[in-house]
C-alpha positions in Angstrom: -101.9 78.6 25.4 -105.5 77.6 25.6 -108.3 78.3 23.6 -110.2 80.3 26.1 -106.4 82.2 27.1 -106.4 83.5 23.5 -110.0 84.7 23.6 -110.3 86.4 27.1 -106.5 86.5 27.7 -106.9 85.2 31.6 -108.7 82.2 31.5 -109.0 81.4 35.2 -109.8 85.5 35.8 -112.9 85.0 33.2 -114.5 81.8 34.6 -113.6 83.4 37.9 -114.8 86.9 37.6 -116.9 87.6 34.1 -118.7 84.4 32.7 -122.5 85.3 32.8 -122.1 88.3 34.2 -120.7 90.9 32.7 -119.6 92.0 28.7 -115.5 91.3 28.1 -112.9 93.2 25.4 -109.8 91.0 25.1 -107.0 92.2 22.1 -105.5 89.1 21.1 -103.4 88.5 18.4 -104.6 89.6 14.9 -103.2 86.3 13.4 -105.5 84.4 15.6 -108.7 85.2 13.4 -107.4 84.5 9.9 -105.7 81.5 11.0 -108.8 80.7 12.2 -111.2 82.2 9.3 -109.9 84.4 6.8 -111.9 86.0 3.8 -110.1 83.7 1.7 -111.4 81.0 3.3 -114.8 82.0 3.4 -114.6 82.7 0.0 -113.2 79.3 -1.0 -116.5 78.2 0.9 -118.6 79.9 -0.9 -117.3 80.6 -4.1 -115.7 76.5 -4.8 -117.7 73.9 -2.8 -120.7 72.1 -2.9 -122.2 74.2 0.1 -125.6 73.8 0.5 -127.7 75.1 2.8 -129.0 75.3 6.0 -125.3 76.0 5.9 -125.5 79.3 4.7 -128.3 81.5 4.9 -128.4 85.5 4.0 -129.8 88.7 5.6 -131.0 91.9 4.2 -132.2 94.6 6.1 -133.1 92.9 9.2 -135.0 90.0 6.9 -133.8 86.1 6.6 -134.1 85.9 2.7 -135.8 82.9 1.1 -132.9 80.3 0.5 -134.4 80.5 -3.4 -133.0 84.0 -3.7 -129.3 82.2 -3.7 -129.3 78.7 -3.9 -129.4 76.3 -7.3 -130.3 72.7 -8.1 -128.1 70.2 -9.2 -127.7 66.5 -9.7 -124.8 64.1 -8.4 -124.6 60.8 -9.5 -127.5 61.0 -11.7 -129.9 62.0 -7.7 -130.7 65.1 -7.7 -129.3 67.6 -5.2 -131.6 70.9 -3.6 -129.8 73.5 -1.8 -126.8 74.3 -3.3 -125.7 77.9 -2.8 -125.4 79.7 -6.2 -121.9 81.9 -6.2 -123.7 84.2 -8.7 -126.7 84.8 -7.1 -125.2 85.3 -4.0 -122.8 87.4 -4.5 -125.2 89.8 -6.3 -126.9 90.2 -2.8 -123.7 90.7 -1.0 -123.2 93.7 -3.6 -126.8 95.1 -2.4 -126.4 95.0 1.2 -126.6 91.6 2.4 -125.0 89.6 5.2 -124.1 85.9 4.3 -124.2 83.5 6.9 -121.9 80.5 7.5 -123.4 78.4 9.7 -122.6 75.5 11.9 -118.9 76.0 11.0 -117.5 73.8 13.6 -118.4 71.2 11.7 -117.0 71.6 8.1 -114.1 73.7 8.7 -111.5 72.2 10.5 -109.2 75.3 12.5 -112.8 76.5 13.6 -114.0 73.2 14.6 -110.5 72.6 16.5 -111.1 75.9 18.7 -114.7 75.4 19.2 -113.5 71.5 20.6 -110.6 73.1 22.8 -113.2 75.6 23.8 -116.3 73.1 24.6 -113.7 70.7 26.9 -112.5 74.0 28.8 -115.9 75.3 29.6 -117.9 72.4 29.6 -120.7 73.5 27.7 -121.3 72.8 24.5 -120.6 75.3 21.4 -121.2 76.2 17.8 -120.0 78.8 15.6 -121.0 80.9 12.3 -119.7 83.4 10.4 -121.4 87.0 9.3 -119.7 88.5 6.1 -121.3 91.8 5.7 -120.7 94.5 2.9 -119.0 97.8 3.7 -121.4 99.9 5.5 -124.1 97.6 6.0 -126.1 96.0 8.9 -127.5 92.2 8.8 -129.5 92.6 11.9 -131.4 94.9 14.0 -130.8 95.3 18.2 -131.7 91.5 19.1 -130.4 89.5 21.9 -129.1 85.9 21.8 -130.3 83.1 23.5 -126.7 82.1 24.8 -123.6 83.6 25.8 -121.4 84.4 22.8 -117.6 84.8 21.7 -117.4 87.3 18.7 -113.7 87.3 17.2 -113.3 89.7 14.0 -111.0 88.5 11.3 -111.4 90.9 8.7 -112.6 94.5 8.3 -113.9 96.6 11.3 -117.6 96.6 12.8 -118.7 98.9 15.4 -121.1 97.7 17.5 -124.1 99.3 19.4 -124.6 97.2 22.9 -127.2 98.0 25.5 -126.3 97.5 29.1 -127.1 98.6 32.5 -125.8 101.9 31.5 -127.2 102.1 28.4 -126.5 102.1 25.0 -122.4 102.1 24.1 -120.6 101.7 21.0 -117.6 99.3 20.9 -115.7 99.2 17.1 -114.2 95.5 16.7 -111.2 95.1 14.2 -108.7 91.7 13.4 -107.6 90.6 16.9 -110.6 92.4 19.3 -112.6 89.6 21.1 -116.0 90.6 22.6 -117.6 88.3 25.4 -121.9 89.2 25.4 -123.8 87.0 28.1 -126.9 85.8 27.9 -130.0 88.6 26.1 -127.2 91.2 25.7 -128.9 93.1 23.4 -126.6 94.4 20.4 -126.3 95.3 16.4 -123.3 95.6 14.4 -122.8 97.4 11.4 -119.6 97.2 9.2 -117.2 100.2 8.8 -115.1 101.1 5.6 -114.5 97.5 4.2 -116.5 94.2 4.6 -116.7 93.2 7.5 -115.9 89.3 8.7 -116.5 87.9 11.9 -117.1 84.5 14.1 -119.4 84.0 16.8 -119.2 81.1 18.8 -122.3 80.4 21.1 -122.2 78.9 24.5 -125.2 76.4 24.5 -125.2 76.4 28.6 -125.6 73.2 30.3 -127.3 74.7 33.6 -127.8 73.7 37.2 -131.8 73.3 36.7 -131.5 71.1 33.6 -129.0 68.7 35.5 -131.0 68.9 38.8 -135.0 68.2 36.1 -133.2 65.2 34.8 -131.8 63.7 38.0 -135.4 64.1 39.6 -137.0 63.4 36.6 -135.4 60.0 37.2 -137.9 59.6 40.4 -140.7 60.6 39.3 -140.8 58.1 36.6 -141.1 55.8 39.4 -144.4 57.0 40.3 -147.3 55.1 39.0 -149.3 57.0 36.2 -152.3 56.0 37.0 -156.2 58.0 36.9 -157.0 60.0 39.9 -160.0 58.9 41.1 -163.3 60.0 40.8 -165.4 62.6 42.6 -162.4 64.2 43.6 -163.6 68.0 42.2 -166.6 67.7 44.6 -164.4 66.2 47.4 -160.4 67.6 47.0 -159.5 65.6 50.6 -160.0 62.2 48.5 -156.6 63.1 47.0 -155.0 64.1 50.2 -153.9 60.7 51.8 -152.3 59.1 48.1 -151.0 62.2 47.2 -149.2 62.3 50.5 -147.4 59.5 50.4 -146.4 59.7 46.9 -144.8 63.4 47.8 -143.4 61.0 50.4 -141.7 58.9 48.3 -140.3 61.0 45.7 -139.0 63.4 48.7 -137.0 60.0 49.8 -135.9 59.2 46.4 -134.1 62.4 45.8 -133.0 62.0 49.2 -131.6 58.7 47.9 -129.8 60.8 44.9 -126.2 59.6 44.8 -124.3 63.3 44.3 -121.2 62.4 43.9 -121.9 59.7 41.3 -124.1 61.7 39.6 -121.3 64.4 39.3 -119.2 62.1 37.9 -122.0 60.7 35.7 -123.0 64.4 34.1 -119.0 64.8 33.2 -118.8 61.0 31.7 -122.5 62.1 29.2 -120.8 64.5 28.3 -117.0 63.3 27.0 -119.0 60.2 25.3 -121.6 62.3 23.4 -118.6 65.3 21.5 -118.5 64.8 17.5 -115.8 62.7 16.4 -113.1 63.8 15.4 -110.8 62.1 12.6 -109.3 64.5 10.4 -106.0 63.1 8.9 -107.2 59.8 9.8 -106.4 58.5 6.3 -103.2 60.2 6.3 -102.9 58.6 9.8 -103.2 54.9 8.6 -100.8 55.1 5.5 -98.3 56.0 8.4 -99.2 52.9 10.2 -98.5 51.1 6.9 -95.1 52.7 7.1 -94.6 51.3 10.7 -94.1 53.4 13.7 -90.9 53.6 15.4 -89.7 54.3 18.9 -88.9 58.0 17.9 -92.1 58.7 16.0 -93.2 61.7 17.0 -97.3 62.0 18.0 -99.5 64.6 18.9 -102.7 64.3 20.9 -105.8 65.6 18.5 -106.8 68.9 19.1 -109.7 69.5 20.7 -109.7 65.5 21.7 -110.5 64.4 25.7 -108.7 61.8 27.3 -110.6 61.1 30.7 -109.5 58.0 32.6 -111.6 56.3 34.8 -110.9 53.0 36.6 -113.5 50.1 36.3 -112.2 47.1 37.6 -109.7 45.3 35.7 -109.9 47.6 32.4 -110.3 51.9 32.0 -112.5 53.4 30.5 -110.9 55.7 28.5 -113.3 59.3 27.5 -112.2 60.2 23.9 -115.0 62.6 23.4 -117.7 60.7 20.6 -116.7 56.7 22.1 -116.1 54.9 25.2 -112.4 53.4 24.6 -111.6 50.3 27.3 -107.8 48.9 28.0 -106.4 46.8 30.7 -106.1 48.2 33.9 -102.3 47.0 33.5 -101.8 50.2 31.0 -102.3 53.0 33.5 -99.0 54.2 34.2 -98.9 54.4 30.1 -102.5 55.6 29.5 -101.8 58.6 31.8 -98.6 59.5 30.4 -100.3 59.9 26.7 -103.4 61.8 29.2 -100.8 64.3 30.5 -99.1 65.0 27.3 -99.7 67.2 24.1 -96.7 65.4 21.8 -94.8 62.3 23.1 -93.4 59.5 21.2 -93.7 55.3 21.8 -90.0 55.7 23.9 -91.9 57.7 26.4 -94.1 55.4 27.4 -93.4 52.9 30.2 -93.7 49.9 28.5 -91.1 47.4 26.9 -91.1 48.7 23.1 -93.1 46.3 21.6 -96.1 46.8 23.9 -95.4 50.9 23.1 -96.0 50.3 19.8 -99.0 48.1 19.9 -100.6 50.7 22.6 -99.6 54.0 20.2 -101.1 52.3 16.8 -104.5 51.4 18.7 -104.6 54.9 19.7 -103.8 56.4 16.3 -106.2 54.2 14.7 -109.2 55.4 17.8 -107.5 59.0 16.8 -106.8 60.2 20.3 -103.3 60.5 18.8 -102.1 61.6 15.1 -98.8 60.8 13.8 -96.9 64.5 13.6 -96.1 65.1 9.3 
């Protein structure tokens, strides 16, 4: 099942029918959250890592505290380190009211950063995720809106939220296994029930039609000389009249000249080359290569990881996300065999066996594939 199938429970329905439109309840399963982020996770976070901020930051009453009020200084190596979140401190402001906040989470905890990867391929938008931990009874933030569409999945404790829409005001209580959808300046405030309250939010950063169409234009007018108007031109406007003409002209022909379909193709290709990378187990990865792979070896395609290919010539150019990788055209039957499947092995490949096995390393070692422990 997909990431967005979990979260909205009809994927095709939501893009279809809901996204940027409307606000969306989904039940999921409860086990999706705290395999996802549970409170003991959030607690190893805070309580036994070197987390520093901008990380985490904490709320009190509707106020962003000073990062002094819960962070420490420290020294590694003999350098000194600034930052660091102080367990004490902080959890003396969690037992006065206050909300922590994980931020960024996608990229320093790895079953978030997995769904937010799945997610960002699906949607093809960008995303990012924190966490709120809020103290029984207590609210981090006042109504606000967001300046993105967001996913909020609760994994621990219940939070009733107050959201404002056409209607009005409603209330809507989330618990383990209730996803909310809130588009765009929704505007909304949560405050935690009975227990403390955990929950993600994943924000869609929205790649939108005016930002592709100002960068394929902005492309033309760079071609236009930037040079002084000239002179005498506040007492005499019509001096501009003739230039400026014909340079209107000419950008109106050069976006007439914009290729559509290649610059389709080019908007999808930015942005499978420019995803984080994405290597955990890679070291794990290599001391099975030092083992040797075999025709049965089970592999798995990375979570989260693209595999576009796209003919050039007499190689591909295969999309893994964070790098352009390139392999003879000769590979394609292969290539699209590892594209089309989740877990295969080298035997399912159609290749003789050694070529199999030189193909699957290279792709374990570019981490499109991971060897299944």
């Amino acid at each position: 099942m997909s990431a967005l199938d979990r979260l909205t429970g009809d994927a095709q329905t939501f893009i279809d029918k809901v996204w940027a439109s409307s606000v969306h309840v989904h039940r999921t399963d409860p086990a999706l959250g705290e395999a996802v982020l549970s409170l003991a996770d959030v607690d190893h976070l805070l309580t036994e890592t070197a987390i520093r901020t901008p990380a985490v930051r904490v709320a009190h009453n509707g106020t962003v505290l000073a990062e002094s009020a819960f962070t420490r200084g420290g020294s590694l190596a003999g350098r000194p380190l600034t930052g660091l979140v102080d367990p004490v401190k902080l959890m003396r402001l969690h037992d006065e009211g206050a909300t922590i906040v994980l931020q960024g989470l996608q990229r320093y905890w790895t079953p978030v950063s997995d769904l937010v990867a799945e997610l960002e391929l699906e949607l093809g938008h960008p995303c990012q995720a924190n966490a709120y931990l809020t103290p029984p009874g207590a609210q981090g933030f006042a109504v606000h809106t967001d300046s993105h569409d967001v996913f909020v999945l609760q994994t621990h404790g219940t939070k009733l939220w107050e959201i404002h829409g056409d209607g009005g005001p409603g209330e809507l209580l989330l618990e383990p296994g209730v996803v909310a959808y809130l588009p765009t300046g929704t505007p909304h405030a949560a405050r935690a029930q009975e227990a403390v309250s955990l929950h993600l939010t994943i924000g869609i950063n929205q790649l939108t039609w005016r930002q592709l169409v100002s960068r394929l234009v902005g492309d033309v007018l760079a071609e236009v000389p930037d040079e002084h108007l000239p002179s005498g031109y506040l007492d005499d406007p019509a001096r501009l009249v003739e230039e400026l003409g014909s340079r209107l002209d000419a950008v109106a022909e050069g976006v007439r000249r914009l290729d559509a379909p290649a610059a389709a193709r080019a908007e999808a290709e930015r942005f499978l080359g420019n995803r984080p990378p994405r290597m955990a187990g890679a070291l794990l990865d290599r001391e099975a290569l030092v083992r040797g792979l075999a025709d049965d070896t089970p592999l798995r395609r990375r979570p989260g990881h693209p595999c576009v290919v796209v003919a050039d010539g007499d190689t591909l150019r295969l999309l893994l996300g964070d790098r352009v990788l390139r392999v003879p055209a000769r590979l394609r039957e292969a290539i699209d065999v590892v594209a089309a499947k989740v877990e295969l092995t080298p035997a399912d490949l159609p290749l003789d066996a050694a070529s199999s096995l030189v193909l699957c390393r290279r792709l374990v070692r570019e981490g499109l594939l991971e060897v299944v422990r």
